[in-house]
Residue frames relative to the residue before (quaternion, step in Angstrom):
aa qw qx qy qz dx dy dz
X 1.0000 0.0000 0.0000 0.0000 0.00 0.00 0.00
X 0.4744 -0.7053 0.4668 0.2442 3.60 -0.68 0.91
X 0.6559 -0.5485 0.4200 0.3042 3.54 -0.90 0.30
X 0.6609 0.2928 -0.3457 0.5983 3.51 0.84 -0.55
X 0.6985 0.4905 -0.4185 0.3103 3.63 0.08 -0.07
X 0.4666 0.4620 -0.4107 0.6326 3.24 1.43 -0.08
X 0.7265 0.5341 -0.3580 0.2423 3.47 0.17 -0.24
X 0.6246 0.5277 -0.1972 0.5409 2.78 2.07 -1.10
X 0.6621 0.4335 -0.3322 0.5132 3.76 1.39 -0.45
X 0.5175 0.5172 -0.5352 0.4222 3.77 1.13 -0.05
X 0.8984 0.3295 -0.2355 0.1700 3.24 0.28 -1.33
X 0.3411 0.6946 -0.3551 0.5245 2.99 2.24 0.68
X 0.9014 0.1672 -0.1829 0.3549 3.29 1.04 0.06
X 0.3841 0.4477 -0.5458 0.5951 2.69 1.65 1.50
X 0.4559 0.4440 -0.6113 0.4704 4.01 1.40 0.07
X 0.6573 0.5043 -0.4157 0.3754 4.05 0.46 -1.23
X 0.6505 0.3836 -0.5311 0.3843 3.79 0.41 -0.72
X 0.7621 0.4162 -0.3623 0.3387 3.72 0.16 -0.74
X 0.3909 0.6132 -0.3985 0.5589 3.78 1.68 0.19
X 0.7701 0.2646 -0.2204 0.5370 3.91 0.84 -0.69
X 0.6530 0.3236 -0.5290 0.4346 3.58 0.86 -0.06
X 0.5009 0.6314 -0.4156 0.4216 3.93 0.82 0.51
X 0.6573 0.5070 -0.2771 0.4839 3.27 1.27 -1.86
X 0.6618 0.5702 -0.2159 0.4362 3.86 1.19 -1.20
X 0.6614 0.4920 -0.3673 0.4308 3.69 1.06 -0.30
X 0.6351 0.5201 -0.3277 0.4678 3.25 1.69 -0.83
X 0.4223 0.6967 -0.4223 0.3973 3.57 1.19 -0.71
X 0.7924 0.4631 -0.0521 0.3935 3.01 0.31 -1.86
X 0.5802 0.3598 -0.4180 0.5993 3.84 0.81 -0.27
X 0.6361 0.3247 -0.4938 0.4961 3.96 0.45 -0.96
X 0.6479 0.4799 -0.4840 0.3400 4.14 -0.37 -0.07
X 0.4769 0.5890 -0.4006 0.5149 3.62 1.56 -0.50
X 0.7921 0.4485 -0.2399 0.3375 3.40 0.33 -1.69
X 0.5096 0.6538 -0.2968 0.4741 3.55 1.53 -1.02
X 0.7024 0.4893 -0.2108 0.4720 3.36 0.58 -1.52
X 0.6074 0.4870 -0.4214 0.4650 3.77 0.55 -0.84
X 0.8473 0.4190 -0.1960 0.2608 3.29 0.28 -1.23
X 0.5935 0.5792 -0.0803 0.5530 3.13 1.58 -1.34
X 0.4053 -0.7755 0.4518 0.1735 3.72 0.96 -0.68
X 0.2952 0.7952 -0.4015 0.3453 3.52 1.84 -0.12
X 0.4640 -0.7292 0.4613 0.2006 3.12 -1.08 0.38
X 0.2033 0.9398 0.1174 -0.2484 3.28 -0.09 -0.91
X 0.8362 -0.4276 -0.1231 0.3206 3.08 -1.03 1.71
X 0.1590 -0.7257 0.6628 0.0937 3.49 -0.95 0.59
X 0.3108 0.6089 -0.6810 0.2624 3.86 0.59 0.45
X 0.5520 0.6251 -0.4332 0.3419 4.05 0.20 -0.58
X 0.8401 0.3582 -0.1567 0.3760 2.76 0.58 -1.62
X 0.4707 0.5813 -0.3820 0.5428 3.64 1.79 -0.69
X 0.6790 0.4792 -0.3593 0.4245 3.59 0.14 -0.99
X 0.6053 0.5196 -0.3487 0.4921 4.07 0.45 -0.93
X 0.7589 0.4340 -0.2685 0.4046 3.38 0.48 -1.44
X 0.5344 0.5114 -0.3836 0.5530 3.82 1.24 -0.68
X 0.7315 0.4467 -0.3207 0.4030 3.74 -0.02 -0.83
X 0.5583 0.3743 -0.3803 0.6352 3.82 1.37 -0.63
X 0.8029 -0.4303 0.3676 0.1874 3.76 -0.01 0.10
X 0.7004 0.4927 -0.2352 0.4598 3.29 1.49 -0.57
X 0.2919 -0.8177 0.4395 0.2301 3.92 -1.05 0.19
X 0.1347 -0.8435 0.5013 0.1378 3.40 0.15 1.27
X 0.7349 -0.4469 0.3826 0.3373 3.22 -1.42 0.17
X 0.2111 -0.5308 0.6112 0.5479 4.15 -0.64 -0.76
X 0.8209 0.2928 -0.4397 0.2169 3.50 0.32 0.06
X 0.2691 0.7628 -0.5350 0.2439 3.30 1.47 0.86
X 0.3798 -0.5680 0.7301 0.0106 3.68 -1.54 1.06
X 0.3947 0.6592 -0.6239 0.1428 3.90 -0.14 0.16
X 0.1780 -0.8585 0.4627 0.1310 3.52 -0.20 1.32
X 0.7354 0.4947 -0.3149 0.3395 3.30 0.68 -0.28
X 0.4509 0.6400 -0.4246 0.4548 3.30 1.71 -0.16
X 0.6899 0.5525 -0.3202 0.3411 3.18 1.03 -1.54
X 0.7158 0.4389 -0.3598 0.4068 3.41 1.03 -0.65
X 0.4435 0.6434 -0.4310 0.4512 3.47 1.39 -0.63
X 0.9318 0.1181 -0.2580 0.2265 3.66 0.62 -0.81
X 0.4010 0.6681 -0.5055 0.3706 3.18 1.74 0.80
X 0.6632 0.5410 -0.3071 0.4162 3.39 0.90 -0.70
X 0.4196 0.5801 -0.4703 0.5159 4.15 1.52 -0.64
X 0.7921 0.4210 -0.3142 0.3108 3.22 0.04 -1.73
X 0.6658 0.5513 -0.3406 0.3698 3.48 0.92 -0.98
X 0.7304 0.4035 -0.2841 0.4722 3.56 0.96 -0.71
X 0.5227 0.6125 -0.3631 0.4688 3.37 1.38 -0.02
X 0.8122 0.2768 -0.1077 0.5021 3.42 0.60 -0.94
X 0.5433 0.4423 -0.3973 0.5928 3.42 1.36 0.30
X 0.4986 0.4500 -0.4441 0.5930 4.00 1.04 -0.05
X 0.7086 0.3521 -0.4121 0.4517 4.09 0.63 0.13
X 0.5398 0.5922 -0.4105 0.4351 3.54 1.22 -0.68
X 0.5062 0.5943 -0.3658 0.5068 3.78 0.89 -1.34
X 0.7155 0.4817 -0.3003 0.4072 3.64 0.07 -1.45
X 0.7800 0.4549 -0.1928 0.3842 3.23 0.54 -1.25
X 0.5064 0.6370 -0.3056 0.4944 3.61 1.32 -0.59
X 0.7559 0.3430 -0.2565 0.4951 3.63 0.38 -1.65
X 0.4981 0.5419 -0.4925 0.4644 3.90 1.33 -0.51
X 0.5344 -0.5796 0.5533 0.2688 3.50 -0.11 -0.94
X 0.4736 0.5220 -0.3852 0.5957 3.13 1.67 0.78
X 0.0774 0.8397 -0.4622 0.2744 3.13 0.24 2.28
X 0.8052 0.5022 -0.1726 0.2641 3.35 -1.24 -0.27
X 0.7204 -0.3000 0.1284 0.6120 3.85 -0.95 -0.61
X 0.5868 0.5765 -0.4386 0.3617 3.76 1.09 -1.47
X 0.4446 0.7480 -0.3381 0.3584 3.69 1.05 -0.91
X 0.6664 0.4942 -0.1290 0.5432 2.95 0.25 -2.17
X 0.7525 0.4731 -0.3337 0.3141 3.14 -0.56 -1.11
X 0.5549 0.5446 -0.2343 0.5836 3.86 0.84 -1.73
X 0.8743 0.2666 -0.2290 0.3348 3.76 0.13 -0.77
X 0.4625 0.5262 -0.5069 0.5023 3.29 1.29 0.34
X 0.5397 0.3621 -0.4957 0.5761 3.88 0.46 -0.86
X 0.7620 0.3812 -0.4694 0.2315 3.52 -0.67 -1.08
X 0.7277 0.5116 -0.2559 0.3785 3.24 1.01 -0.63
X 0.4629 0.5935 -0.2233 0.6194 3.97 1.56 -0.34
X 0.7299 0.3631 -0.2411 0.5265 3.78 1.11 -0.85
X 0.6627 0.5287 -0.3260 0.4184 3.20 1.12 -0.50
X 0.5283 0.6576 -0.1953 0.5003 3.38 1.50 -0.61
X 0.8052 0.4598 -0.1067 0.3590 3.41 0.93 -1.41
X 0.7200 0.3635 -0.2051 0.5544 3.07 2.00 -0.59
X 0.4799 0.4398 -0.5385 0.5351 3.19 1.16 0.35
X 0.7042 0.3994 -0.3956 0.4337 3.75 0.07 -0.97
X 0.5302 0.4773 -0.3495 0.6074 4.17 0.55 -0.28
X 0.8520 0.2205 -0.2805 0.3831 3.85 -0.70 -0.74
X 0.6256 0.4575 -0.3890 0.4980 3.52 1.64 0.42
X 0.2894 -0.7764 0.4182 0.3724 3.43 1.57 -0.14
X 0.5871 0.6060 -0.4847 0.2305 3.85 0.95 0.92
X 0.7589 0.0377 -0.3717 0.5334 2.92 1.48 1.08
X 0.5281 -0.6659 0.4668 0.2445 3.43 -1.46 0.50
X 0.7307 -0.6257 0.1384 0.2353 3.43 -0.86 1.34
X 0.4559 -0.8137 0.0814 0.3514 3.66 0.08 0.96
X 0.1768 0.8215 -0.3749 0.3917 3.19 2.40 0.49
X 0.8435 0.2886 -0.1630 0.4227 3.38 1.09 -0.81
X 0.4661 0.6587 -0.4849 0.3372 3.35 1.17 0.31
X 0.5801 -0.4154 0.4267 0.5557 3.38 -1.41 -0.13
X 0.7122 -0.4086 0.4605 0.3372 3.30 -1.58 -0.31
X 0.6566 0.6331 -0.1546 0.3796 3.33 0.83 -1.14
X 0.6166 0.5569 -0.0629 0.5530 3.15 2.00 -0.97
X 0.5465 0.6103 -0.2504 0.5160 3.19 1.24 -1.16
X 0.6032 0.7118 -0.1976 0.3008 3.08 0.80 -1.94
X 0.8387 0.2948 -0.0565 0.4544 3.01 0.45 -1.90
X 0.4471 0.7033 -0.3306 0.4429 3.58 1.52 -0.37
X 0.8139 0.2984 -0.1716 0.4680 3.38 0.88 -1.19
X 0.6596 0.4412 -0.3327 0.5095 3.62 1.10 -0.89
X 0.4190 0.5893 -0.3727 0.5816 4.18 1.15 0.81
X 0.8026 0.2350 -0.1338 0.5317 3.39 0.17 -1.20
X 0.3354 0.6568 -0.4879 0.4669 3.54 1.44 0.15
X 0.6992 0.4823 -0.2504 0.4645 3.33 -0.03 -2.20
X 0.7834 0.3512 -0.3358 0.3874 3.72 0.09 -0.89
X 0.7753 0.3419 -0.3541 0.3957 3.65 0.55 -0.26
X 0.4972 0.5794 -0.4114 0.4978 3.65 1.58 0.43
X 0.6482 0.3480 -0.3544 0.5771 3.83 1.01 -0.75
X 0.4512 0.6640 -0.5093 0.3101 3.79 0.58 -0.40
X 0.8164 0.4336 0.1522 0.3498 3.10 0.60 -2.24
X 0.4946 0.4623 -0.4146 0.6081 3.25 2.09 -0.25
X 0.6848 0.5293 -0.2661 0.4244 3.85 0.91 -0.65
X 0.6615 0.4678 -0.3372 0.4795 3.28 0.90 -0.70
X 0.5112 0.6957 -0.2344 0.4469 3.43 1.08 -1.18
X 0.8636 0.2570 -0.1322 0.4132 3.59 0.54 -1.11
X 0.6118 0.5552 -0.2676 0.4958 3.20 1.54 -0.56
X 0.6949 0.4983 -0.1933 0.4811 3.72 1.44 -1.10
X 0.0650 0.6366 -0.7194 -0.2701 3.77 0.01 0.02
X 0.5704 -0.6292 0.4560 0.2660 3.77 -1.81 0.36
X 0.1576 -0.8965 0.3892 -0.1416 2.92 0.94 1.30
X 0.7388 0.4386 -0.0452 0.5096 3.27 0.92 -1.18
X 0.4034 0.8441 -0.3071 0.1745 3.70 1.45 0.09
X 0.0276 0.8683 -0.3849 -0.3116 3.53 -0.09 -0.31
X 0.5841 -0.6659 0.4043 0.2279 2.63 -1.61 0.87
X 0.5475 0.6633 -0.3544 0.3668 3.79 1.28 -0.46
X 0.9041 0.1730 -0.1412 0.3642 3.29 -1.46 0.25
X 0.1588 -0.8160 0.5527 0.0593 3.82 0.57 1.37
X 0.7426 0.3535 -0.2527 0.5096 3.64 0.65 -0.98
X 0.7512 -0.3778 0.4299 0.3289 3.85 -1.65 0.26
X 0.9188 -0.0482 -0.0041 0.3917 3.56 0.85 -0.81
């Protein structure tokens, strides 16, 4: 890989990390508005799960609010530093979106699972599921409208039209 192309895929994904600490603020205000209406509580698995991975053992009834934000906003700038990537690649648009919500729901599920601070989302209610995905939606659509406009695909390639 040439040198300027690493450059062009680094600084795509410090443009993507600040695409996900945006895409993650909107998340987070729609979970306010959800929560107002809906009556939800809400959820410290984030913040349990961070604190397990640093080493510590929170309670299930631990409340640490700033962790939680400490780790909605990581994850967002984490997985918006791939959106960036994926933008200047030419890996754009709704199909985008879409790929990065799962990627972004799996990321979520195996951290919160391989910390045991939450149980897999096979077993939630539906309603939960629901709101789990139509959330991490909102964040990987504002991610990717930002990256999208800020990245032209610059960095595409032109080689290999077919899969193999």
């Amino acid at each position: 890989m040439t040198t300027s192309r690493f450059h062009g895929l680094a600084g795509a994904a410090a443009t993507g990390a600040v695409a996900g600490l945006a895409g993650a603020a909107v998340m987070v205000v729609g979970e306010k508005i959800e929560q107002a209406i809906t009556r939800r509580p809400n959820s410290y698995v984030p913040a349990r799960a961070l604190l397990t991975l640093l080493g510590q053992h929170p309670g299930e009834d631990a409340k640490p609010l700033v962790w939680n934000h400490l780790m909605h906003y990581g994850t967002g700038a984490a997985l918006g530093a791939l959106r960036g990537v994926w933008a200047v690649t030419g890996l754009r648009g709704t199909h985008a979106n879409a790929w990065h919500t799962v990627i972004r729901l799996g990321f979520d599920q195996t951290i919160e699972n391989a910390t045991g601070a939450s149980a897999p989302s096979a077993t939630w209610p539906t309603s939960e599921r629901t709101v789990d995905v139509l959330h991490k939606a909102v964040f990987s659509v504002v991610t990717g409208m930002i990256a999208d406009r800020v990245l032209p695909p610059v960095l595409a390639s032109t080689s290999g039209r077919t899969s193999h």
